[in-house]
C-alpha positions in Angstrom: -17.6 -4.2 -19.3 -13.6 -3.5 -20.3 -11.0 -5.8 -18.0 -9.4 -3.9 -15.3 -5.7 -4.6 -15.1 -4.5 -4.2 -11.5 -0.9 -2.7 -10.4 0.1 -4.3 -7.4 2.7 -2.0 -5.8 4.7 -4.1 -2.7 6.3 -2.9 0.0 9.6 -3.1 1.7 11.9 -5.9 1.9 12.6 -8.1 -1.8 10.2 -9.2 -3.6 11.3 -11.5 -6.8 9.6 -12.1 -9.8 5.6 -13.4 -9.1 6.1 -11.8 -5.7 1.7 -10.4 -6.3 0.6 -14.0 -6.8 -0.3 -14.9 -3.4 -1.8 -11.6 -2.9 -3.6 -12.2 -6.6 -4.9 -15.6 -6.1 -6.5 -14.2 -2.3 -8.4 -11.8 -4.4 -9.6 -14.4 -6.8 -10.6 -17.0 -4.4 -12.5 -14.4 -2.7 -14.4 -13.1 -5.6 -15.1 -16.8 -6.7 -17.0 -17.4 -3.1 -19.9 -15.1 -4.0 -22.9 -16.3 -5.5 -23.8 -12.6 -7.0 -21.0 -12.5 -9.4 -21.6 -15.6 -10.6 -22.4 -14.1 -14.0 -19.2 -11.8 -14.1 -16.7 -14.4 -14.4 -13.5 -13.2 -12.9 -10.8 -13.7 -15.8 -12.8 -11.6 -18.0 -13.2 -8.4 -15.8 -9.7 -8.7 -13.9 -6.3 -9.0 -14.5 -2.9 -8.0 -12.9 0.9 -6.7 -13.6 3.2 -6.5 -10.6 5.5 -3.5 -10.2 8.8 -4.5 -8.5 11.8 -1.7 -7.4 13.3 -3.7 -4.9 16.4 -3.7 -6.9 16.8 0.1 -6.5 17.0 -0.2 -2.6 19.6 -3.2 -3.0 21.8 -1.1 -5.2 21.8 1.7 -2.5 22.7 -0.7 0.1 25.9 -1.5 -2.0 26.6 2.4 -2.3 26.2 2.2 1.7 28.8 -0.4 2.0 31.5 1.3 -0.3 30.6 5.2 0.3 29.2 5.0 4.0 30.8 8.8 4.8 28.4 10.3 1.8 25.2 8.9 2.6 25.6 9.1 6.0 26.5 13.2 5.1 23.1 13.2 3.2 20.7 12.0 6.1 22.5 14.4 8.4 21.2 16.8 6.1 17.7 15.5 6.5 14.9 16.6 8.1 15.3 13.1 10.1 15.1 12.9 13.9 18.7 12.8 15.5 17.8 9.4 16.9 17.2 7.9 13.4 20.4 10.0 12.0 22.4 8.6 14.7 21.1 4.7 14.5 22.1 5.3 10.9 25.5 6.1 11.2 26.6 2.4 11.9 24.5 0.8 9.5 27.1 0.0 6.6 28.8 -2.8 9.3 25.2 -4.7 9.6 24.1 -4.7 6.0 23.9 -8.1 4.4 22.9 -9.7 8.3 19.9 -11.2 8.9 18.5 -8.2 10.7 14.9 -6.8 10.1 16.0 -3.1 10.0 18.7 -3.4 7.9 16.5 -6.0 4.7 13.2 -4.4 5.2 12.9 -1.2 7.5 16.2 0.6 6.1 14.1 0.7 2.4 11.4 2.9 4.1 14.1 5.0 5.9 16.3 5.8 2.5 13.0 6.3 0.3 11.7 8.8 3.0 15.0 10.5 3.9 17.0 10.0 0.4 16.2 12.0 -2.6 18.8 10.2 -4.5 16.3 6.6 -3.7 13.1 7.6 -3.8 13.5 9.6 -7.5 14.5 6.4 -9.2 12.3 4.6 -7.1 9.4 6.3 -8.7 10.6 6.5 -12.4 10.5 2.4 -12.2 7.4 2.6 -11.2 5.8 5.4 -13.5 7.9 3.5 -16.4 6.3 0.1 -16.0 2.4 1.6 -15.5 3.4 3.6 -18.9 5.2 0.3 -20.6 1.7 -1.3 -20.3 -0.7 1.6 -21.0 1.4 2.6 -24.2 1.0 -1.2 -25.2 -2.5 -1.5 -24.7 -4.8 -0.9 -27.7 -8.1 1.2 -27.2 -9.1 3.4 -24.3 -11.2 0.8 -22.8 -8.3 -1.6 -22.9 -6.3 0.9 -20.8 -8.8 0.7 -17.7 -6.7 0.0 -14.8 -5.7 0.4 -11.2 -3.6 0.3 -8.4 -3.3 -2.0 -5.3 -0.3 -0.4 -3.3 0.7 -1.9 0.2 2.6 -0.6 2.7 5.6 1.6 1.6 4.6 1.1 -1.9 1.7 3.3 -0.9 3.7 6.4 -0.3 5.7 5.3 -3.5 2.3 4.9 -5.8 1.1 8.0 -4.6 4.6 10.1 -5.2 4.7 8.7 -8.1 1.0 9.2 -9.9 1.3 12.8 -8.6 4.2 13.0 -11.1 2.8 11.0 -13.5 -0.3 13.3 -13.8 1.2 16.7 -13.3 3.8 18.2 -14.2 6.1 15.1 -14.4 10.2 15.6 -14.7 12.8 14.5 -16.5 12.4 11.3 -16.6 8.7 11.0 -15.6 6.4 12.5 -18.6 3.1 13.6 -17.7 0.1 11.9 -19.0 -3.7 13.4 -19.6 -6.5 12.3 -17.4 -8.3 10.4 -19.7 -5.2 7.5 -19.2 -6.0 8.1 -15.0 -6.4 5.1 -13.3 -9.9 3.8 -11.7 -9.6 2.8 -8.4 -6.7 3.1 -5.8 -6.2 0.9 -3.0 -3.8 1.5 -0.6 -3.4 -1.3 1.9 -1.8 -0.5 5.1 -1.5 2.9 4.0 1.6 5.2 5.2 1.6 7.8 2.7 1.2 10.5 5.2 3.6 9.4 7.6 6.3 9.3 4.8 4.9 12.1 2.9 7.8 15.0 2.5 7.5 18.8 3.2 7.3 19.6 -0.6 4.0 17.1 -1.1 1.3 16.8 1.1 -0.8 13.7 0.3 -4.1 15.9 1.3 -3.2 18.6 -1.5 -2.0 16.3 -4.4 -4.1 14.8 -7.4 -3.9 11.8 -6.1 -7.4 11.7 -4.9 -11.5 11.0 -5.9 -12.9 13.8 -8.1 -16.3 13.3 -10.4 -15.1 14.8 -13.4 -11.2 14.2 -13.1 -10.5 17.7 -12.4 -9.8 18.1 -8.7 -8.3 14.1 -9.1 -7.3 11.1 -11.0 -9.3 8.4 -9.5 -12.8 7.4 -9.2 -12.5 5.7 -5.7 -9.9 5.7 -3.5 -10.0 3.0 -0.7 -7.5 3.4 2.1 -7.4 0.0 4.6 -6.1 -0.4 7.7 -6.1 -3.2 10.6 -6.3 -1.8 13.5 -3.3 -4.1 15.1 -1.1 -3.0 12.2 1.7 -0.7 13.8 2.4 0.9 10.3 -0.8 2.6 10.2 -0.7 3.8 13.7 1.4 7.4 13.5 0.0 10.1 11.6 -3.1 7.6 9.9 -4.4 8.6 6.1 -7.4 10.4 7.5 -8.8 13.4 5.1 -11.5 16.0 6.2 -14.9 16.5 4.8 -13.9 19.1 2.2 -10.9 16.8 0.6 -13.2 15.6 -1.9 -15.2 18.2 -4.0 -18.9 19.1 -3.5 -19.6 17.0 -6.6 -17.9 14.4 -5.3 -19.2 14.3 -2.3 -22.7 14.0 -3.9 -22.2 10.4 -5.5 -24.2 7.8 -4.5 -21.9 5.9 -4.8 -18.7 6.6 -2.4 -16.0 8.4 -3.8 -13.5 7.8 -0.4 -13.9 4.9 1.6 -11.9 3.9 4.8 -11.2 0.3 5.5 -10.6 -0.7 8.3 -10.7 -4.3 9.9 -9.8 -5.9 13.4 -9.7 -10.1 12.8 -6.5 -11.5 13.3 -6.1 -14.8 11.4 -2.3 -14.7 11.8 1.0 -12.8 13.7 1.6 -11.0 10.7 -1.5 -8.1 10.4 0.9 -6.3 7.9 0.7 -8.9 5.4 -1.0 -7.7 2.0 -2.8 -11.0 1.6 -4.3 -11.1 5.0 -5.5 -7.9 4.4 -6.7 -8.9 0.8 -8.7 -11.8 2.3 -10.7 -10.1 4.5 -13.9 -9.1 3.3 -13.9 -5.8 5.0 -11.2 -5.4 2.1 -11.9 -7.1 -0.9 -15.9 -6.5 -0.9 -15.1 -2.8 -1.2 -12.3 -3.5 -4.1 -14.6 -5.5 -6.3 -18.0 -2.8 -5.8 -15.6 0.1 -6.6 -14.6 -1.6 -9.8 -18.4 -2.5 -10.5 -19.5 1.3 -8.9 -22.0 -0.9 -7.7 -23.0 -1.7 -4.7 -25.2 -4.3 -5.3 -23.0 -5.5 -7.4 -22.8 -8.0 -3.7 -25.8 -7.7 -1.7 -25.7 -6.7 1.9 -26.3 -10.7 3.2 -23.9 -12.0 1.2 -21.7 -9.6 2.8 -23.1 -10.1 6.2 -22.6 -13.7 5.7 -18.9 -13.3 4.5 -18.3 -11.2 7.1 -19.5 -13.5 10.2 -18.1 -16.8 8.4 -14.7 -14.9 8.3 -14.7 -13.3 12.3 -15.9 -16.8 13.3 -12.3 -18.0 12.0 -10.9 -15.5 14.4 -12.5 -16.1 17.5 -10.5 -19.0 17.7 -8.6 -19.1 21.4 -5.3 -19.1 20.2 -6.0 -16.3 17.8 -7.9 -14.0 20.3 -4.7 -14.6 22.8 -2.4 -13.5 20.0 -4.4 -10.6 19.3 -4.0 -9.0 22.9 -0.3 -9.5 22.0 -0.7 -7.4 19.1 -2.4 -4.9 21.2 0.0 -4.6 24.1 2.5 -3.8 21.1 0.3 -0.7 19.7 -0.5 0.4 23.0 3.4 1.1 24.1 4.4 2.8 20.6 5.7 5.8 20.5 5.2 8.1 17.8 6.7 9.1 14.4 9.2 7.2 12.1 11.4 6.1 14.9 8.3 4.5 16.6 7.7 2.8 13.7 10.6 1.0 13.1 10.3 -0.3 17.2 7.5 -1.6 16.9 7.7 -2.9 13.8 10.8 -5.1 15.1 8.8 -6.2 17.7 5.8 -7.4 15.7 8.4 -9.3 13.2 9.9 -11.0 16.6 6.3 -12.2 17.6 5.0 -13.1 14.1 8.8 -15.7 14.6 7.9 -16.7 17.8 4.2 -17.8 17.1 5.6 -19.6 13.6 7.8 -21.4 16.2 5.3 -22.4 18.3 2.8 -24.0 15.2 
């Protein structure tokens, strides 16, 4: 079986150099905790490459500072609520504070809102996939797919749309044999950023048997159900998204993810996603296309050993915290970015409780 390289995709916020490890080494010390792959050692069926584009947003936040009047021009132009526009207008006096908004929440708002963001935004990304795939030797050496979290799952799938139709400029479009295998997008907000122009339920970026309807053999979409980024307008296709053929596999095509234990404040973070096995089990079958790939105990057993961590008191009271918080959010973009303060406040406050 060829090695799958994986291209983690992170969110907002920075993320320097080796920012994937964590989330990598999760993976990997899940995988190594089940006896059925014992004879599919890891290192020779997986590897990674981590795509970073933080620098693009920090760049942007420099142009806010010295030309506040012409970006501030461009989201009025927007189709963003007048709430957002006008909490926006101010924001060249608080960049560079310590403030959530303005290092983590301000990257979704200009890659949603700004054209002049999110297009570079995607050539980095499309450039590094296409660095590595033009390096690698043989088809089966070009196997590969794509762990996105968070914003980055808007920005993977933006970007493989281009990347396997009718590209741009700067983006040039690649056949289907160089598709990728499997997506997984963690936390996954690609409909709630998606823009009028590119509806994530009519793009490529989806299962299809043969390739033609889609580029990818499984697509696995996770969400917590505590996580406030997955709350407005949740990735959540009808039947007839996939094609009849599709829809025949025996093994599943489209799978939703979507897990409850709460192990720390944090819900949003890609690694306590990664370590669940309502998460990584799916990852590692789709790459196999194999269920029994890991049986059904070992799952059950993975699955009880891991929600007996949870049910710790302490844990349980945090996660009525976390509830209280979905409960009062209000919808769209703007309710995002509340309640995604809020849950960055908590996740301070239990740290400074430990």
């Amino acid at each position: 079986m060829a090695k799958f390289t994986l291209f983690f995709i992170h969110g907002m916020g920075q993320h320097g150099e080796h920012w994937s490890q964590k989330a990598w080494e999760a993976f990997e010390t899940a995988y190594a905790g089940y006896e059925d792959l014992k004879d599919f050692p890891f290192d020779e069926h997986f590897a990674h490459e981590e795509v970073i584009y933080d620098h693009i947003f920090e760049r942007h936040r420099e142009r806010w500072r010295e030309d506040a009047a012409g970006l501030n021009r461009l989201m009025g132009i927007s189709d963003a609520a007048p709430a957002l526009i006008a909490r926006m207008a101010g924001i060249a006096e608080r960049l560079g504070e310590d403030d959530y908004f303005t290092t983590h929440l301000l990257d979704v708002v200009m890659y949603r809102y700004l054209s002049v963001v999110a297009h570079p935004v995607q050539v980095a990304v499309a450039t590094r996939i296409a660095t590595h795939l033009n390096e690698a030797g043989s088809a089966a050496e070009r196997k590969w797919s794509v762990v996105a979290h968070s914003l980055g799952t808007s920005v993977a799938h933006d970007t493989l749309h281009r990347m396997f139709t009718e590209g741009n400029a700067e983006i040039a479009p690649l056949p289907r044999q160089f598709a990728p295998e499997v997506g997984l997008f963690v936390a996954n907000v690609s409909r709630l950023l998606e823009r009028p122009e590119l509806s994530v339920y009519q793009s490529v970026v989806r299962p299809s048997k043969r390739r033609r309807n889609g580029i990818l053999n499984c697509y696995l979409s996770a969400r917590h159900i505590l996580d406030p980024f997955t709350r407005p307008k949740p990735f959540a296709p009808a039947f007839d998204w996939l094609d009849e053929a599709t829809q025949r596999l025996v093994f599943p095509a489209y799978q939703e993810l979507v897990i409850s234990e709460v192990l720390q404040p944090d819900v949003h973070d890609l690694v306590h996603y990664l370590a669940n096995p309502g998460v990584h089990i799916p990852l590692i079958r789709a790459h196999f296309r194999r269920r029994n790939v890991i049986s059904d105990e070992a799952e059950h057993a993975a699955r009880e050993a891991y929600r007996e961590k949870a049910l710790q008191g302490r844990l349980a009271a945090l996660r009525n915290q976390l509830g209280q918080l979905n409960d009062e959010q209000q919808p769209g973009v703007e309710g995002l970015i509340a309640s995604a303060e809020h849950l960055q406040t908590l996740a301070r406050l239990w740290e400074a409780g430990t």
